[in-house]
N, C-alpha and C positions, 0 to 999 in steps of 0.2 A: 415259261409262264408259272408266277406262283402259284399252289394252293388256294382254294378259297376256306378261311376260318372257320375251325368247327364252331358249335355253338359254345361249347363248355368256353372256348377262347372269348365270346363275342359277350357271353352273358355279364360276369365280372362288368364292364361300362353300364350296360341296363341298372344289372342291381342298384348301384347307389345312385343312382337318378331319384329325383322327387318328380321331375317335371319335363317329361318325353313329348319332344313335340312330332308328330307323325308328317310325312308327305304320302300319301296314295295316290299312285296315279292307274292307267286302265287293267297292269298286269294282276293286280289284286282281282281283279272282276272277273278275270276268264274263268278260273272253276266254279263261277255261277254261270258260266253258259255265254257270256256279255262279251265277244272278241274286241282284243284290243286293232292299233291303229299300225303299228308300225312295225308289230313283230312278224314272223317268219307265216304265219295264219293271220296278220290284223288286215284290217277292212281296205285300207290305202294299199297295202301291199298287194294283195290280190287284185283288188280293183284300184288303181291310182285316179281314177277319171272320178269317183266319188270325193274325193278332197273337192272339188265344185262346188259341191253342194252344200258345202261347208263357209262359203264365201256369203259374204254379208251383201255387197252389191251385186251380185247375182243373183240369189234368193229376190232382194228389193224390187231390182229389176225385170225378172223374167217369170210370170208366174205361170209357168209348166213347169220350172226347177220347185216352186212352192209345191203345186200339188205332188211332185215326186219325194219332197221330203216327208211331206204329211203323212205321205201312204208307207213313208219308212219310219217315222215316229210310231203309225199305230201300231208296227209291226216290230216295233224295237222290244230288245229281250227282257230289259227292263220289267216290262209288266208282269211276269211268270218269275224271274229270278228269286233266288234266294239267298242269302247269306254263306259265305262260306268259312269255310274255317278260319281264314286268313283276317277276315271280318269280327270274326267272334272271339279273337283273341286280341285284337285292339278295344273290342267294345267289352273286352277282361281287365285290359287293363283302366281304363278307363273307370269300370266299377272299384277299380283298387285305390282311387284317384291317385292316379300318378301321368294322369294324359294330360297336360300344360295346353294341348290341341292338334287338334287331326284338321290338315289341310287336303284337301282332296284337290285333284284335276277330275275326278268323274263328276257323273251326272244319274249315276243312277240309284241313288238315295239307298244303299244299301246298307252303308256304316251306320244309318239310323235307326236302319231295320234290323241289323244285328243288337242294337240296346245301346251303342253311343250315345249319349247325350245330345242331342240336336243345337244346344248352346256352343259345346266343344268342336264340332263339326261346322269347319271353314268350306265353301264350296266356290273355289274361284273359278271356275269356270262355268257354273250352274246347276242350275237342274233339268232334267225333263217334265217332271210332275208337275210344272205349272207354266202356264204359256204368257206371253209378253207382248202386249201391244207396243208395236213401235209408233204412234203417234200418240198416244194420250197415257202410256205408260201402264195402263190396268192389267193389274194379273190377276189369271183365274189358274182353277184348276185342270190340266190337261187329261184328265179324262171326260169333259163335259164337251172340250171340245172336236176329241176323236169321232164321241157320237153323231156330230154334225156331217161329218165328213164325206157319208152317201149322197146327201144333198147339196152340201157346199164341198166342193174339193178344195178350195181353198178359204179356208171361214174365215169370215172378219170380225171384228172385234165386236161386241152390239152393244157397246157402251159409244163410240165414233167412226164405227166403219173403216178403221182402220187395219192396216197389214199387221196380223198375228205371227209370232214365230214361238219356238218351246225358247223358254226362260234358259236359253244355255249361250255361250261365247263362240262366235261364229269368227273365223277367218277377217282382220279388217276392225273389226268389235271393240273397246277400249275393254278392259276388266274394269269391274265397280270399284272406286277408289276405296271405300270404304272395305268391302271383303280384302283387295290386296293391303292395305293399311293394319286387318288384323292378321291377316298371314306374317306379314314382316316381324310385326309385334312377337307373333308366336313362335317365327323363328330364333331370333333376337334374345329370349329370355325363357331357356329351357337348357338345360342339365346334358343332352342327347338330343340327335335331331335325328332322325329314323326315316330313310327315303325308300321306299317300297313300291315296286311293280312302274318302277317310272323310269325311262330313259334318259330324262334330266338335259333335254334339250330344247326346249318351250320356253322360252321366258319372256315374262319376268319369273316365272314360277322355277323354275329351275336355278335362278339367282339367291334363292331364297337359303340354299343350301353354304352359298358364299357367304352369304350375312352369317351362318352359325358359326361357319369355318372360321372368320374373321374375328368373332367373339370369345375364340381357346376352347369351342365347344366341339366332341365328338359326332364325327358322323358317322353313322351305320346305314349300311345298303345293302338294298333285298332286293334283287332284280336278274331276272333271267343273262341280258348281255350286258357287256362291256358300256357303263357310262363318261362321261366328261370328266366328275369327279371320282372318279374310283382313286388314283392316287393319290388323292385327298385326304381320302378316306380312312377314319380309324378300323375299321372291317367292311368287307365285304360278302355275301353269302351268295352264292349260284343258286343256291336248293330251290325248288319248287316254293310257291311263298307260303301254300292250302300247310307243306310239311315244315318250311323254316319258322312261319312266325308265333305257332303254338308250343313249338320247341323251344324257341328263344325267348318269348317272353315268359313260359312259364317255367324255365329254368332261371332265369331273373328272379322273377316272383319268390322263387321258391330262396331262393340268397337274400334275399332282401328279408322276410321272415324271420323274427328270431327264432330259435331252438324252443320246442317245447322243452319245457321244467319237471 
């Protein structure tokens, strides 16, 4: 087994990028507390029978799975997290403008929170912060309707009485043509393509990495295990992401700079 690249290796590709297009997926969020899905601690792993609940005709169908997710939305980590390092060094770069866009698979609005741009910030698979009528399409904001949730365990919509669910991509779910259409976009036409805290087996999202690959474009990957495209890959890094990603892009940062005079 190789080595994985130190930074000093990896930064030289960063540096002369103009235009870094990011992928985040849930391993970016665990040192704010937020466990991912599929790692060695994520939510499937320990519990596999919660992927259920995750399903769109079940949710539709059964509503004792509604009121069981509801009571796990208001309890999601989401609401207390906070930014982490790993965060704050994308929403660095991004002040630098050199972020082409950050495509998340999360949900928990954190890369906005850190100071990203909210324009730059692709979310193909949703959010939690705002809830979705599935028949008439109305979204509100998901904390008005946590508050209902002593009296309605399952709240409806009060624009048409319809099945509520959080604004996020369920199991069965099509993705918004329009969010995947700017994800492609942003893979498709960026200097560097940066896959971070993601396993890179989801797709279409995980495709997205082929479209840069296919373009003569480097990829760089920040992820704990072993993904699809690592031999793809122009680097790859193991580190921890809260310690790789402040190191790597601010040793970029710092090459890219000219010499003071």
């Amino acid at each position: 087994m190789t080595a994985a690249p130190r930074h000093a290796d990896v930064a030289p590709i960063l540096a002369v990028a103009d235009r870094v297009t990011v992928l985040t997926g849930a391993g970016i969020s665990t040192d704010s507390g937020i466990p991912d899905f599929r790692g060695p601690q994520g939510l499937w792993t320990r519990d596999p029978g919660a992927a259920a609940m995750f399903d769109l005709d079940t949710y539709m169908s059964d509503v004792n799975v509604r009121r069981q997710v509801w009571q796990m939305r208001r309890a999601h980590p989401a609401w207390t997290a906070e930014p982490n390092a790993g965060h704050r060094a994308l929403a660095e770069l991004d002040r630098a403008g050199r972020l082409r866009g950050l495509i998340t698979q999360n949900v928990d609005g954190l890369h906005q929170a850190a100071g990203t741009d909210p324009r730059h910030v692709i979310e193909v698979h949703g959010t939690v912060h705002q809830v979705a009528c599935m028949s008439c399409g109305a979204r509100t904001p998901t904390p008005g309707v946590l508050a209902r949730l002593d009296e309605e365990p399952d709240p409806r919509c009060t624009a048409c009485g319809g099945i509520q669910k959080a604004d996020t991509i369920s199991f069965g779910q099509r993705l918004r043509a329009d969010v995947l259409d700017a994800a492609v976009e942003a893979a498709g036409d960026c200097d560097v393509f940066l896959a971070v805290g993601t396993s890179l087996t989801v797709h279409p999202v995980a495709g997205l990495c082929g479209i840069a690959l296919d373009n003569g474009t480097p990829l760089v990957i920040v992820n704990a295990e072993p993904t699809p495209y690592d031999e793809a890959a122009a680097a790859v890094l193991r580190d921890p992401i809260g310690e790789a990603l402040p190191a790597l892009l601010g040793s970029a940062q710092e090459r890219a700079e000219p010499p003071e005079e």
